[in-house]
N, C-alpha and C positions, 0 to 999 in steps of 0.2 A: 610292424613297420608302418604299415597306415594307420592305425591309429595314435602316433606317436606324428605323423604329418598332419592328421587332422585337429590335432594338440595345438600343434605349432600352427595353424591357420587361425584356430578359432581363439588360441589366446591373447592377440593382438586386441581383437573386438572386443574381449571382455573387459581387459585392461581397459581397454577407451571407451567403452560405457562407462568405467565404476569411475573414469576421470572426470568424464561428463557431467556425471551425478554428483559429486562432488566441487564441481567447479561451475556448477551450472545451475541444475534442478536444487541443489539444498538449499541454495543462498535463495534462489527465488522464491521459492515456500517462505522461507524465514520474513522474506517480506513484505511477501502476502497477509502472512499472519498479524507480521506489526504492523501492517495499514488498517487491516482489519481491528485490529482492538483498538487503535486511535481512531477511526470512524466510531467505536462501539462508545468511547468514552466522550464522546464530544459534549461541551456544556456549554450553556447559556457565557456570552462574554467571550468565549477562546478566540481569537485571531486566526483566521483561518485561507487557505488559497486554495483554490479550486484548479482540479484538472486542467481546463481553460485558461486559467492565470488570472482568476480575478478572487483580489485579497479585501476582505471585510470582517464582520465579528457575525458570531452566532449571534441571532435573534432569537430563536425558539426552536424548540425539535420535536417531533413524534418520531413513531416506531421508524419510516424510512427515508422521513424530508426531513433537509433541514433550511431554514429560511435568515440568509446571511442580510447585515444592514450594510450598506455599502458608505463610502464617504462623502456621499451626497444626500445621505438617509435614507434612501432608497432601499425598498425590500426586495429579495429574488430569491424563489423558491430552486430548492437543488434535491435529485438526490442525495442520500447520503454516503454513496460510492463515488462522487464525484468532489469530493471534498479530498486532495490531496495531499495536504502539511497543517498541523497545528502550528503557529509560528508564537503563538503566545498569548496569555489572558489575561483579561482587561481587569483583572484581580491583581494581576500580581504587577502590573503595571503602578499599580495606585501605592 
């Protein structure tokens, strides 16, 4: 009988972990991982917006900067985690 009451206690919580996980924890990984591989792919030209909200083109990249042109010409060095949407590239523009 008590272990048949500590059943019914404890299977509520498990239930609502595995909803969690599933409605929560997996979609966020998922898009972690896709930010992650669009920071990895970033090129010379993409259209890019930053964390911040300031949108320009790639300029150039090493391993973990990347140095956006801005609409004034201007250059500004970023990490490359703070680089939030590729919105499109100046390739595929033309």
């Amino acid at each position: 009988m008590a272990g048949g009451g500590l059943l019914g206690t404890v299977g509520p919580l498990i239930l609502m972990f595995v909803l969690f996980y599933f409605l929560l924890i997996r979609p966020q990984q998922k898009r972690q991982k896709a930010v992650q591989q669009m920071q990895s792919e970033l090129k010379k030209g993409d259209r890019v917006v930053t964390i911040g909200g300031l949108h320009g083109f790639v300029d150039s990249l090493d391993e973990d900067k990347v140095v956006i042109r801005c609409g004034d010409g201007s250059r500004l060095t970023y990490d490359r985690a703070a680089i939030r949407d590729v919105v499109a590239s100046e390739t595929s523009n033309s």
